[in-house]
N, C-alpha and C positions, 0 to 999 in steps of 0.2 A: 504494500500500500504506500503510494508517495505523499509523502506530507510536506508543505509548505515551504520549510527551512532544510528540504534535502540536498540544496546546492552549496552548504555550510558544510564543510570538511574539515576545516581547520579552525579553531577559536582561539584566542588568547585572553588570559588573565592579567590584572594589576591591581595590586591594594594600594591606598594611597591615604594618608593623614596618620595620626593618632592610632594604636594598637587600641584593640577593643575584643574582648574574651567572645570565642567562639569563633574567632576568624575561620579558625583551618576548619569550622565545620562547613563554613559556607565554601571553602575553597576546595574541599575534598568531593563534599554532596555535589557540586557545578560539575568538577573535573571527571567524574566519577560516571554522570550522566551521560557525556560525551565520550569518553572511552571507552562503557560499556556499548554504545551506539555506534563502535568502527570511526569514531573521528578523532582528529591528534586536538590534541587538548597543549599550549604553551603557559610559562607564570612565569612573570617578568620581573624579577628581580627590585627592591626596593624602589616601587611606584614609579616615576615618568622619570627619576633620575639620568635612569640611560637613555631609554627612549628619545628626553626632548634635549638630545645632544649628539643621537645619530648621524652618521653620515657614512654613507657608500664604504668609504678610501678610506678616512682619517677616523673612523669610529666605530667599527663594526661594530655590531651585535654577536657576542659569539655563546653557544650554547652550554651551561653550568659554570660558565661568568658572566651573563649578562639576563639569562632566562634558563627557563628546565623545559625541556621537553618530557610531561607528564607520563610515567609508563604506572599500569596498576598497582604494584608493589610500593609507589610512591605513595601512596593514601592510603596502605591499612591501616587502622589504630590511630589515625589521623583526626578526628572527629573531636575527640573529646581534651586533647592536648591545648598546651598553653601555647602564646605566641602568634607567631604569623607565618608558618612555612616558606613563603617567597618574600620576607622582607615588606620594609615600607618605607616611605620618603617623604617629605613635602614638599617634592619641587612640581612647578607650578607651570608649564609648557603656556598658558594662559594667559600671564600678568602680561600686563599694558594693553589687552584686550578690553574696553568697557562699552562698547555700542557696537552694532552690527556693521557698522560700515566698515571696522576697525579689518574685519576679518576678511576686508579684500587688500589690506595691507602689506607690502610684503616683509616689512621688516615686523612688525608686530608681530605676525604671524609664522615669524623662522621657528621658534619652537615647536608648535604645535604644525605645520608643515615638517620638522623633522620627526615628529612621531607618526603621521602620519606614511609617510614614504619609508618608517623604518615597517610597519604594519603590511604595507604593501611587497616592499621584499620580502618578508618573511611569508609570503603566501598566506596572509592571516584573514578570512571572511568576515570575523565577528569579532569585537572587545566585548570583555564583562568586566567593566568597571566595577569597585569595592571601594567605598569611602562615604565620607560623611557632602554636605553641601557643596565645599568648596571642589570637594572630586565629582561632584552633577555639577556642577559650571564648566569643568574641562570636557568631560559629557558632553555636555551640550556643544560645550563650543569647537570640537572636534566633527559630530554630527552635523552642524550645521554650515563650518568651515569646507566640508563635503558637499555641500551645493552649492561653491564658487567655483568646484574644479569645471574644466573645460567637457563638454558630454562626451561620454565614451569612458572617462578617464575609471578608475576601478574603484570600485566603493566598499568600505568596509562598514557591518551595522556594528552599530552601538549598544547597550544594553545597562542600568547602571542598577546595585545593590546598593541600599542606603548600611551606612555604616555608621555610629555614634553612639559611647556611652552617654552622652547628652540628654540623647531623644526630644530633642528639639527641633524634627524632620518632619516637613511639610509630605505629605503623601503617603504616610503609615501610620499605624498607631502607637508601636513601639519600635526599636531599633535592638537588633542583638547586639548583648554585653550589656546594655542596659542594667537587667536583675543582677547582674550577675556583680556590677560596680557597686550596684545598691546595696546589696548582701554582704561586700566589703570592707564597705567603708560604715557600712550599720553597725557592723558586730565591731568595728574598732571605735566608734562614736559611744557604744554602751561602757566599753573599755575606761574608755574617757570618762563617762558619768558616771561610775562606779567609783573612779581615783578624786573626782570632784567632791561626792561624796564623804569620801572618808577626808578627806583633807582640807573640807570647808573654803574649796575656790572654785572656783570655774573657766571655761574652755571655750572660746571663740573662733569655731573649726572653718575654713573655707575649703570645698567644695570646688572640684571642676564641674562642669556643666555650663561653661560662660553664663551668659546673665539670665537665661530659661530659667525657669525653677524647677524642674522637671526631675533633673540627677538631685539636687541640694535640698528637695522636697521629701521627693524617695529617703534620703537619707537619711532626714530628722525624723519622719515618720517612723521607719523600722528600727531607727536607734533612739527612739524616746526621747529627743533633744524639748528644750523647752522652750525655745523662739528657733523659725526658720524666715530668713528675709532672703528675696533674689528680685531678679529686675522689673516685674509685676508688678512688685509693693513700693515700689518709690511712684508715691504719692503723699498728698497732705504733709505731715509732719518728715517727712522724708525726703521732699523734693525740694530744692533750690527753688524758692521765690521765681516767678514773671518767668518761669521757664518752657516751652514748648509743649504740647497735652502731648505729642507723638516723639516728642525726642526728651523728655525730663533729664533732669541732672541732678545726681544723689547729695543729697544731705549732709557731708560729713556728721557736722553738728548733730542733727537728727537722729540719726544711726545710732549714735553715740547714749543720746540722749534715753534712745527706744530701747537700749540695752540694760542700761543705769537704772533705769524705772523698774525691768521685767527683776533684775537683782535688788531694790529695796521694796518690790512688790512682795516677793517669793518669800525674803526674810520677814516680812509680817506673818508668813504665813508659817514661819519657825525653820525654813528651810533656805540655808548658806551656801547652797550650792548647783552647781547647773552646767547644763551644755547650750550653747548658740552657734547653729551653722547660717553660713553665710554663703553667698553666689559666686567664685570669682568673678563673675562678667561687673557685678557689681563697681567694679575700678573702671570698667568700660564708661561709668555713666556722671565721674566723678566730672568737677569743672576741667573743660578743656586745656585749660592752662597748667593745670597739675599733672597731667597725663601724654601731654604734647612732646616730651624729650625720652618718654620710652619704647625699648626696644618692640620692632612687630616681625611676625615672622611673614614668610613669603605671599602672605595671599590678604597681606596687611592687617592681621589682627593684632592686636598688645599682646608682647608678651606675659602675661599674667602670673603666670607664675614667679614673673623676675617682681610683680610690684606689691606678693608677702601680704594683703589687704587684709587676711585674718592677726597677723603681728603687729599693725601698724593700729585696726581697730581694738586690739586688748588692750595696748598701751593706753589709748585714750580713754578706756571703759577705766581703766587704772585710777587714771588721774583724776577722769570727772568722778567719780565713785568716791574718792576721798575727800573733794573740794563738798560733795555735796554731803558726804557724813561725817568728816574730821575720821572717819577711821578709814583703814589699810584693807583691800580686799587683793589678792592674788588672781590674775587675770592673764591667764595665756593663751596665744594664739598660734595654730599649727594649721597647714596643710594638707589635703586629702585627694588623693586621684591616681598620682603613677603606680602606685600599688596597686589599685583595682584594675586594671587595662589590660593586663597578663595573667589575670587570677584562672584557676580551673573554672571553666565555662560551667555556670547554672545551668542544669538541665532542660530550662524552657527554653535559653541562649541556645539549647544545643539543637531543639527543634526547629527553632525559627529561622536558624542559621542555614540548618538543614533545607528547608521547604524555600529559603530563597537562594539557595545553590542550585537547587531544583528546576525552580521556577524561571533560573537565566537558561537552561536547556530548554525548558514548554517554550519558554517565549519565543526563543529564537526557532529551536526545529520546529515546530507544532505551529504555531503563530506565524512565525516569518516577520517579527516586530525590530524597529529600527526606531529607536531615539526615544525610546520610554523605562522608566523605573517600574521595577521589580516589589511590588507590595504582597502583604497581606492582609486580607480583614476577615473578622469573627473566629472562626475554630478554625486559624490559618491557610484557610481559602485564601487561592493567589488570586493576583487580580493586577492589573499593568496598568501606567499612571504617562501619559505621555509628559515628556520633558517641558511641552508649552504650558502645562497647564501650574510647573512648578518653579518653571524662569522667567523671567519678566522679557518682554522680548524688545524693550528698548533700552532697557539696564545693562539686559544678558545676565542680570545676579539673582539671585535667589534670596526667598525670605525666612528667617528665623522663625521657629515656631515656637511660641513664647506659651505657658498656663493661662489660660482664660480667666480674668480675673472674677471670682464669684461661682465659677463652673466646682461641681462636687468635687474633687480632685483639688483645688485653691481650696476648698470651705474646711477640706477632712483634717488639713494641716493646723486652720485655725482651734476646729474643736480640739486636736489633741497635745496643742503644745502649750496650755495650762493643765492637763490633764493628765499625764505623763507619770506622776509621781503616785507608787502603790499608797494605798492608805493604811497611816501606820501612827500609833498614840505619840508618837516619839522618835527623834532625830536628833544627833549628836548636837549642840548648840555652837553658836558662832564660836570660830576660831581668834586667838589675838594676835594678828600679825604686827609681826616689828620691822 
């Protein structure tokens, strides 16, 4: 029986951003599909790094130094393992691309014409893209950059797997690695409220997940934290005065102040101690001026992790917390994310990873689909999202999928971050710090 996608013989793979647990099930269940199906299956070596620097002469692509040619033996017991079997990168074939006119370009467009043309030597019919947003922008703009060529010229389809512990991904409901970050970073969040606990201070955690609330929500909720703020909540007392309803600017002061309060709230209520997780993206929203000489990585985000926003906000919970009780409270701030991103993939990471490793074979053999995202909805029924309908096609960017603010999912967080603490006659009483 011939099916739609039987002119595809060759496919190639590439993950590209941030590690995120369950990788190798989505690359193994893809790869798996296609080699059980008589077709060669490639995986390209840490994301566009090589790719968007190909060249004929001076740069070959050479096979288990630059990509693997997939044989079965390579994905037994592959499935449930850490990491990322082919590596990842975040070079970015893309940047200086921002409007479609860009990509009749030709100098803008050397990168992503060197991947291009390294695809077509390689006899490659199809990419199954693996990444988060910013790898649906090269997506796309590789698909698209395919309808400047001259007619005739050889086209290869596209295909893109959303990738993000974030889950801050327009066109799915969750992202693999998700649970799996959440499960992580939860059980070291109780960690934490248990040492707060015994030692009458408290812990100001940030969170990867940029400024979504999505990962930093997840987290205070399974880890019992007793404030969770990300970039939803700046508003009101949070927001910089006369500032934008669609672009707000965080509070420092605010922040400060909303923490200070939930600490001599909680001591009325005989309890010295606490966890507060925070958003990194949150530094994204701080005033411009503060934020304007730090480093960004390739696809222009801040680098966040360099600007420490849970250390920087303890310090201040410190100080105000003293100025407004004359007494000493212990107030630190740490970090949470690279640990979760390699962790052993949760089991439901493991399904979903699975069913969209899957679903880049249906689409492409079965389908015959060129320039759409790889979904799921309800009891992981696949279901294909065309790229137009998740890039803006005068940007060519893509939008953030931020918590709805008031949606059940925002509400469950508020119910439970006064709620948190078991009921119990008695709690060690405040600590004296010197």
């Amino acid at each position: 029986m011939s099916r739609k996608g039987d002119h595809i013989k060759r496919v190639a793979l590439v993950f590209s951003g941030g590690p995120a647990p369950a990788a190798n099930a989505v690359i193994s269940a893809a790869a798996l599909s296609f080699l059980e199906d008589g077709r060669e299956v490639i995986g390209f070596f840490h994301g566009y790094s090589n790719l968007q620097d190909y060249h004929p002469v001076t740069h070959r692509l050479l096979p288990d130094e630059h990509y693997r040619i997939f044989e079965l033996k390579d994905l037994s017991g592959l499935r449930n393992t850490r990491g990322i079997v082919i590596g990842t990168a975040r070079a970015n074939p893309g940047k200086g691309i921002d409007k479609p006119a860009d990509l009749d370009d030709p100098t803008k467009t050397t990168r992503l014409r060197n991947v291009y043309n390294a695809l077509v030597d390689l006899e490659i019919d199809a990419l199954i893209s693996i990444g988060g947003d910013d790898t649906l922008k090269t997506a796309n703009f590789l698909h698209e950059y395919q309808k400047h060529l001259p007619k005739g010229a050889r086209r290869v389809q596209v295909i893109h797997l959303p990738k993000t512990i974030d889950n801050d991904y327009r066109g799915i409901d969750f992202t693999f690695g998700f649970f799996t970050a959440v499960d992580v970073m939860a059980k070291e969040l109780q960690n934490l409220r248990a040492d707060a606990m015994s030692t009458g201070s408290y812990f100001v955690v940030e969170t990867m997940g940029r400024k979504a609330g999505w990962l930093s929500y997840g987290v205070a909720i399974a880890g019992e934290a007793n404030l969770v703020l990300a970039g939803e909540d700046v508003e009101g007392s949070l927001a910089m005065p006369g500032g934008k309803a669609d672009d707000p600017r965080l509070s420092l002061d605010g922040l400060v102040d909303r923490i200070v309060d939930l600490i001599v709230t909680r001591e009325k209520r005989g309890k010295h101690y606490g966890t507060v997780v925070l958003a990194e993206g949150l530094a994204e929203m701080l005033d411009e001026q503060a934020i304007k000489d730090l480093p960004r990585d390739e696809h222009g985000h801040l680098s966040l992790g360099r600007m420490d926003l849970g250390k920087l906000v303890a310090e201040l919970v410190g100080k105000r917390y003293e100025q407004k009780t004359k007494r000493k409270k212990k107030v630190t701030g740490l970090q949470m994310g690279y640990e979760s991103r390699c962790a052993p993939p949760h089991a439901f990471d493991v399904m979903l990873g699975s069913q969209l490793g899957i679903g880049a074979y249906r689409g492409l053999v079965e389908e015959d689909l060129d320039g759409h995202l790889v979904s799921v909805v309800g009891q992981l029924e696949l279901a294909y999202v065309p790229f137009t309908e998740l890039v803006n096609p005068l940007t060519l960017k893509t939008e953030v999928r931020m918590i709805k603010t008031g949606s059940d999912y925002h509400r469950l967080a508020r119910f439970l971050e006064t709620r948190t603490d078991r009921i119990v006659d008695w709690a060690p009483g405040r600590r004296q710090e010197r």
